[in-house]
VMD Tcl script that draws the C-alpha trace (Angstrom):
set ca {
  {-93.11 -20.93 24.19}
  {-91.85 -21.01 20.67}
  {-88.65 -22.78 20.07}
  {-85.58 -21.86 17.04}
  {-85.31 -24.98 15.17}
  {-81.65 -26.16 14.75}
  {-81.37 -25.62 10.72}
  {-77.74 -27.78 9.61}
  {-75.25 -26.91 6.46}
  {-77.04 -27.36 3.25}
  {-74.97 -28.91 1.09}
  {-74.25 -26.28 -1.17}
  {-72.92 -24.07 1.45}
  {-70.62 -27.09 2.06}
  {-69.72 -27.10 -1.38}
  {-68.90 -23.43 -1.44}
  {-66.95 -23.25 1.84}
  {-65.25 -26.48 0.12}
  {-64.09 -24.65 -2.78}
  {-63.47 -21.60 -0.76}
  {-60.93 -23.66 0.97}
  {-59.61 -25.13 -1.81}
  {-59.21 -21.97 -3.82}
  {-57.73 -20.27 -0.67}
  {-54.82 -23.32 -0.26}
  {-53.59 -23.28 -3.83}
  {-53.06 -19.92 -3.43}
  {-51.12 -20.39 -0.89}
  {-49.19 -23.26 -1.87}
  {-48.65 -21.39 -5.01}
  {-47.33 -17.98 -2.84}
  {-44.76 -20.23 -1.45}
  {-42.17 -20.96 -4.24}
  {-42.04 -16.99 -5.30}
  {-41.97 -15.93 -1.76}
  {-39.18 -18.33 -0.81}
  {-37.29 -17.59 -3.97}
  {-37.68 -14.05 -3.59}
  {-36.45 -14.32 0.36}
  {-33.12 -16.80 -0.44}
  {-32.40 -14.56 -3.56}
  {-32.45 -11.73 -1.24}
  {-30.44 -13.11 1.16}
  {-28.09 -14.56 -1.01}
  {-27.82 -10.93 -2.85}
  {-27.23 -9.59 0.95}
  {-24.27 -12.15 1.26}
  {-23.04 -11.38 -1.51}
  {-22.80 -7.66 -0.42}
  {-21.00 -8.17 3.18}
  {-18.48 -10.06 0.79}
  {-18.10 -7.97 -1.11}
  {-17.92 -5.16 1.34}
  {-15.54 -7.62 3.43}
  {-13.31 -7.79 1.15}
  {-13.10 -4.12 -0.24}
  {-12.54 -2.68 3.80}
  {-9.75 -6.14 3.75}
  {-7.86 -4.36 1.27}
  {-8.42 -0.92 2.00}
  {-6.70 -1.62 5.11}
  {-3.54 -2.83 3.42}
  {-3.25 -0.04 1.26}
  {-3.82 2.31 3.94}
  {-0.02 1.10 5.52}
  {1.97 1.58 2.20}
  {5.87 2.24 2.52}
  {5.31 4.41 -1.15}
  {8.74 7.08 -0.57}
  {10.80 4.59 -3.12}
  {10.71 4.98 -6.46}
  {7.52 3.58 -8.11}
  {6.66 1.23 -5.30}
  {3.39 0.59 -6.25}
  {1.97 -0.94 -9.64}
  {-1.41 -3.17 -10.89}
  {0.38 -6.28 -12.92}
  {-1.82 -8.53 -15.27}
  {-1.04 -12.56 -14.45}
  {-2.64 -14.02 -17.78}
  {-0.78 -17.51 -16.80}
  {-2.27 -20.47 -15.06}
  {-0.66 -19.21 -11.73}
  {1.27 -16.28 -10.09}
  {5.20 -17.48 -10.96}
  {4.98 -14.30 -13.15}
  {5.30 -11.83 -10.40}
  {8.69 -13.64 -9.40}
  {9.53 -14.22 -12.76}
  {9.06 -11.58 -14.91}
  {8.36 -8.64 -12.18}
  {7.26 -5.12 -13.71}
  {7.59 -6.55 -17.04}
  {3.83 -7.27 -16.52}
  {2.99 -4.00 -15.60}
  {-0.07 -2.40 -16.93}
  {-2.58 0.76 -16.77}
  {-5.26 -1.90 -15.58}
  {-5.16 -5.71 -14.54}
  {-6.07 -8.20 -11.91}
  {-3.06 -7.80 -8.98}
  {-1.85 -4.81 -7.08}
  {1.89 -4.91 -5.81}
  {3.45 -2.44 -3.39}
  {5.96 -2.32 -1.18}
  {5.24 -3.03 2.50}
  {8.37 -2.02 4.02}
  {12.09 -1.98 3.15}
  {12.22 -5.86 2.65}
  {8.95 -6.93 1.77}
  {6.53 -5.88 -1.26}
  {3.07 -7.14 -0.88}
  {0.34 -8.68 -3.91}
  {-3.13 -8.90 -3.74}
  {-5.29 -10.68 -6.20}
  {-7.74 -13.26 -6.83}
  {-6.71 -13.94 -10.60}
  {-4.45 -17.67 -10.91}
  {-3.67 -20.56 -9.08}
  {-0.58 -20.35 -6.56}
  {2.01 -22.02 -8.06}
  {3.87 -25.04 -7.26}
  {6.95 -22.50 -5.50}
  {4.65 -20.47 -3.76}
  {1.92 -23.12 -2.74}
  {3.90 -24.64 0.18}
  {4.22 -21.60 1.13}
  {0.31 -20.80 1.78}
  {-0.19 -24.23 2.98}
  {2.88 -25.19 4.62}
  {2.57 -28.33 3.51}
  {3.70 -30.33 0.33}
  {2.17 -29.53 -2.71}
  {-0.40 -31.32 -5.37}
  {-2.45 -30.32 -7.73}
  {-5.16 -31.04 -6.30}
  {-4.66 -28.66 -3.61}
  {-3.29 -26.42 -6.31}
  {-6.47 -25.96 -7.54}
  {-8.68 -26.34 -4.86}
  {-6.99 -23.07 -3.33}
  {-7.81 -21.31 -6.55}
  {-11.53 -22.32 -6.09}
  {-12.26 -22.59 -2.45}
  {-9.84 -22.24 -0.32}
  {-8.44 -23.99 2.22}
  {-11.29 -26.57 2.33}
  {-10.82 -30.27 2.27}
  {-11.16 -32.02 -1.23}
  {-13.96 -34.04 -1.97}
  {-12.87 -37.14 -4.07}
  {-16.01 -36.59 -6.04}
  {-15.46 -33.25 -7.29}
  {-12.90 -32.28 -10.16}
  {-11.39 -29.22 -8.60}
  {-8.88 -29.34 -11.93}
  {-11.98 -28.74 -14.41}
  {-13.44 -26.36 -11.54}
  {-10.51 -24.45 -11.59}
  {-10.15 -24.14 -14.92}
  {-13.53 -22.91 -15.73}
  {-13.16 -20.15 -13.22}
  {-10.21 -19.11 -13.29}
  {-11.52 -17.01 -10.44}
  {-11.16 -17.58 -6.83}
  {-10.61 -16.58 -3.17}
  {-8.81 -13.18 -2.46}
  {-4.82 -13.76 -1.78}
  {-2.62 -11.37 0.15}
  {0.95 -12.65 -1.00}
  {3.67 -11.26 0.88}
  {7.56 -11.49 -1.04}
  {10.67 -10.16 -0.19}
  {11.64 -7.10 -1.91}
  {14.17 -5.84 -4.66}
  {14.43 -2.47 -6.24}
  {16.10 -1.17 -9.51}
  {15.32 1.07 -12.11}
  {11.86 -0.39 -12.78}
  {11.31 -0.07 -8.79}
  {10.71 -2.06 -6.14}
  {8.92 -5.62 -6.97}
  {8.87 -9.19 -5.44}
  {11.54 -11.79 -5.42}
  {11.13 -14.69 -3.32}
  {7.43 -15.71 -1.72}
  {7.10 -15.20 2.00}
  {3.83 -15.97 3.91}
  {0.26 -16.12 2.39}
  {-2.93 -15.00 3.97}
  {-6.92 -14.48 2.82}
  {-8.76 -11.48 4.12}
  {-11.72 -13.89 5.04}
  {-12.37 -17.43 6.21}
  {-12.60 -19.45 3.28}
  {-16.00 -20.42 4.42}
  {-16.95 -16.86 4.22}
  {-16.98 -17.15 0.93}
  {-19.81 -19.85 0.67}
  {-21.09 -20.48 -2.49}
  {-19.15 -18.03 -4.04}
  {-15.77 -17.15 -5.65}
  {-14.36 -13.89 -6.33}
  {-12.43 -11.82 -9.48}
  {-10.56 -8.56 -8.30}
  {-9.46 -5.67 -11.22}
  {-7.33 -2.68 -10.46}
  {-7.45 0.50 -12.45}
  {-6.83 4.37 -12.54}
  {-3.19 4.28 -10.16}
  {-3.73 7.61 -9.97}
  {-0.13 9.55 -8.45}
  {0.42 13.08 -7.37}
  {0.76 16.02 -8.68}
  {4.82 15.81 -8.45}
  {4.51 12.17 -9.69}
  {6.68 10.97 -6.63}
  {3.67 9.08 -4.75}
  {0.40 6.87 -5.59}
  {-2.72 9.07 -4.61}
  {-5.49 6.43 -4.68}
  {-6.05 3.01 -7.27}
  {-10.31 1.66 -8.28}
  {-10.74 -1.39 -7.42}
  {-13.92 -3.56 -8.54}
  {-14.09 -6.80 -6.75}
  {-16.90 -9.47 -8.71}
  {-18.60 -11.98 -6.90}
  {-19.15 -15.05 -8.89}
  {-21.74 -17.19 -8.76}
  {-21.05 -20.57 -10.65}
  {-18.64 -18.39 -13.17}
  {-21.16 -15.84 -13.50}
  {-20.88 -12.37 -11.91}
  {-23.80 -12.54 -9.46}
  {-22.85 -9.16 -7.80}
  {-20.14 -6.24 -8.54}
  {-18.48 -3.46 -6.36}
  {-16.44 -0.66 -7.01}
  {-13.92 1.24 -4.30}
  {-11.45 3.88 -4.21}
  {-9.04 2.58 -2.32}
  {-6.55 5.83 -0.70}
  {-2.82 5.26 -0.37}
  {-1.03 6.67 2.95}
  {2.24 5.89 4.54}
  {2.50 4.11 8.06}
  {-1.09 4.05 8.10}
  {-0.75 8.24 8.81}
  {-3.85 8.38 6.27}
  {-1.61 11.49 4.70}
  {-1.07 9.95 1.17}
  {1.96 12.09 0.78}
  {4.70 9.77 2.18}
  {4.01 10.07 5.84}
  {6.82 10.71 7.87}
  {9.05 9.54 4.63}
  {9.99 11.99 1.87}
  {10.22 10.74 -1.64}
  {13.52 9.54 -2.87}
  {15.14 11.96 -5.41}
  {18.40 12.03 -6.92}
  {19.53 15.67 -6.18}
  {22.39 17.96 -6.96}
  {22.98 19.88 -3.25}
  {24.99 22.91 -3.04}
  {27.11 24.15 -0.41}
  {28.19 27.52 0.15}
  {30.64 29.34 2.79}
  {30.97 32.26 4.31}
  {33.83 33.44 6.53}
  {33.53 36.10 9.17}
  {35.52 38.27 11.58}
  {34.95 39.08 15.15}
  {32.94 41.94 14.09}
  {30.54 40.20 12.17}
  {32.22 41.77 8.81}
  {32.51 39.45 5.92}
  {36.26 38.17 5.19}
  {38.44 36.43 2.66}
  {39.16 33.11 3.33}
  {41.79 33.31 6.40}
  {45.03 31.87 5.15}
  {45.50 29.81 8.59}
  {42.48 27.44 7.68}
  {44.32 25.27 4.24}
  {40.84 22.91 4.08}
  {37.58 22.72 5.25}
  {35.95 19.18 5.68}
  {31.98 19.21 4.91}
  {29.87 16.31 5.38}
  {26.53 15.92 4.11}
  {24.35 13.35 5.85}
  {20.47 11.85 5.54}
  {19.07 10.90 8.38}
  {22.34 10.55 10.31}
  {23.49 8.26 7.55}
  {26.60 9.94 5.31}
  {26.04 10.17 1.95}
  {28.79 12.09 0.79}
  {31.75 13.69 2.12}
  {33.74 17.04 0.57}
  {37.09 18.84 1.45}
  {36.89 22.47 -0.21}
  {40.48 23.71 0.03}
  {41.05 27.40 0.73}
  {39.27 30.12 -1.29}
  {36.52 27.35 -2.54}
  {33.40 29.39 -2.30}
  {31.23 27.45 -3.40}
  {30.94 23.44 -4.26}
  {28.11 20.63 -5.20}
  {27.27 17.08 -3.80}
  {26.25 15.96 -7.34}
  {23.32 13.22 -7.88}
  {23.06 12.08 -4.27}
  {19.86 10.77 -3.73}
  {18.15 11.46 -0.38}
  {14.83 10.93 1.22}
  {14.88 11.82 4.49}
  {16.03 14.86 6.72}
  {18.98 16.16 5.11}
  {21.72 18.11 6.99}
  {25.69 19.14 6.46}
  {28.21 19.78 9.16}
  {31.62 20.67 9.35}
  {34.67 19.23 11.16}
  {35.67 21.54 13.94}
  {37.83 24.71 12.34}
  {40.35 25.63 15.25}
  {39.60 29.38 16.12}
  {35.88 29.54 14.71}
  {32.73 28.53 15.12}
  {30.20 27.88 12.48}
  {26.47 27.70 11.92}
  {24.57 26.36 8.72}
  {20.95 27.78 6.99}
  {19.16 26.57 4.04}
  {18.26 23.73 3.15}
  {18.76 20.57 0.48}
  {16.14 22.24 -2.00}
  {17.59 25.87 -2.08}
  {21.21 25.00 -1.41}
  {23.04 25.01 2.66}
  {25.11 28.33 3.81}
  {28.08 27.25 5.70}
  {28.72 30.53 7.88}
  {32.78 30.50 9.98}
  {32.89 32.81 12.34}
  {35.81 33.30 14.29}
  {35.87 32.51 17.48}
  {35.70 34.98 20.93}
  {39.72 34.81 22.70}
  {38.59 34.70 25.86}
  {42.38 35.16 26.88}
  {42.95 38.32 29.37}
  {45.28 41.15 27.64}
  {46.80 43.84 29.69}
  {46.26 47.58 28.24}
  {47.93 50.45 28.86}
  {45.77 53.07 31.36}
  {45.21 55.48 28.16}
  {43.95 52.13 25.85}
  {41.91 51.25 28.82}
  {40.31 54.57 29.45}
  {39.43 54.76 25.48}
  {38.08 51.32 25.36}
  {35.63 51.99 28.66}
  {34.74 55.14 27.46}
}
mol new
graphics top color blue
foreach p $ca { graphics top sphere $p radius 0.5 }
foreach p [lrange $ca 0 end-1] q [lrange $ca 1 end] { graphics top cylinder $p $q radius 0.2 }
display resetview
């Protein structure tokens, strides 16, 4: 019987399968760096993104529960300070067709900011916090938040290099004039996110393009670009029409609010007879009292003396759902048509006599027949 000899590894097949090896494990050691780099860039990108996106459906939100029927209640302001006194302090006067907060009003007492651009300051940081304020804390809010500060870290310099941050919703009580409606005194602070969401990162918001309607009474829609910093440098950028609606109805034309306008509202009567014939004013009625009310509030009250066809409620500004009504007339009834755009029709009518009147048997017959 013949028998395989065992034949072991020469030595240069060890030497090959050696190198082999070799070759084969610096090529993956060398795969690892890129591959790793390439997966936490990714994922840091990705990060970026839901932050991005986080923020932009944050603020969407807001805008989408706008009080806009008062006269230009929403505006983008530029803050070029070192912190955000200037909304308080000089109001509209730092309006501007782009910059780096968006005010609007909220409700009837409160306007609302959001931005990302300056350090609170000193009257409104107490505020965020609740707590006394430093400026340490000043400008750790600026950089990160609401985190603790590390003694080890110059948050000042940090701050100041930046000049970027975490995304502020700044709530203020309200006042309106001629510019419109703008902030006063601070109220409550809140961020969108965690501060933690954040990570690495800090964030620059822009506004631009307040675009308003057609009639220029209302805001339609505003961009807003929202830049994720890395270390100062814009690591990732996003851009977002943001819509306007009142009351959150998602109708951008005022919602259940109509736009306050100064307007000049006529009134006109009419008198009538039994017969439905039109009359000369009947010289039993001396005055007729008219008052013109929005929204059951009175906003103006007239008394047209006899023969007065015709008279005006000059300038009165109104918003809502606008009526006039008369005091009772003894004798007649009235109704009114129109409306506060084409002018109200005050119609007298006088009124049925119910009272029973004995006729003579020839008036009788003549009236039945």
């Amino acid at each position: 019987m013949n028998r395989k000899s065992k034949r072991g590894i020469t030595l240069v097949e060890l030497i090959v399968a050696l190198t082999l090896t070799s070759i084969f494990a610096v090529l993956c050691v060398a795969l690892i760096n890129p591959i790793e780099r390439t997966y936490r860039g990714t994922l840091k990108l990705a990060r970026a993104q839901l932050l991005a996106d986080t923020l932009v459906d944050s603020i969407r939100k807001e805008c989408d529960d706008v009080k806009h029927d008062e006269k230009m209640s929403v505006w983008i302001g530029n803050l070029d300070s070192q912190d955000d006194s200037d909304l308080i302090d000089k109001g509209p006067a730092i309006k501007g067709s782009s910059g780096n907060v968006l005010v609007f009003q909220r409700n009837n007492n409160y306007t609302e900011a959001i931005y990302s651009c300056a350090k609170l300051s000193e009257k409104n940081i107490s505020v965020y916090k609740n707590t006394e304020s430093d400026h340490a804390v000043n400008a750790l809010i600026i950089y990160k938040g609401d985190e603790k500060t590390e003694a080890n870290i110059d948050y000042e310099a940090m701050a100041a290099n930046t000049q970027k941050g975490i995304v502020h919703f700044g709530y203020y009580k309200a006042k309106e004039d001629d510019r419109g409606v703008f902030p006063i005194n601070s109220y409550d602070y809140t961020n969108p996110v965690l501060a933690s969401t954040y990570g690495e990162f800090t964030v620059d918001l822009s506004f631009s393009e307040l675009t308003m309607s057609k009639s220029g009474k209302y805001p339609i829609y505003v961009i807003c670009t929202v830049k994720v910093l890395d270390k100062g440098s814009v690591f990732y950028t996003r851009s977002a029409v943001l819509c306007f609606s009142a009351n959150g109805s998602g109708n951008g034309n005022g919602g259940s609010y109509k736009p306050v306008t100064d307007k000049n509202i006529s009134v006109t009567i009419r008198w009538l007879n039994i017969n439905d014939e039109v009359v000369a004013w009947p010289s039993s009625v001396p005055s007729v009292s008219v008052v013109l009310t929005d929204d059951g509030i009175v906003k103006g009250q007239y008394n047209a003396i006899r023969d007065q066809r015709k008279f005006v409620f000059a300038s009165v500004k109104v918003k809502g759902n606008v009526a006039v009504t008369s005091e009772d007339v003894t004798g007649y009834e009235y109704v009114v048509t129109g409306n506060a755009d084409k002018g109200f029709v005050i119609t007298y009518k006088i009124a049925k006599n119910d009272t029973v009147k004995l006729v003579s048997g020839k008036t009788f017959l003549n009236i039945m027949g």
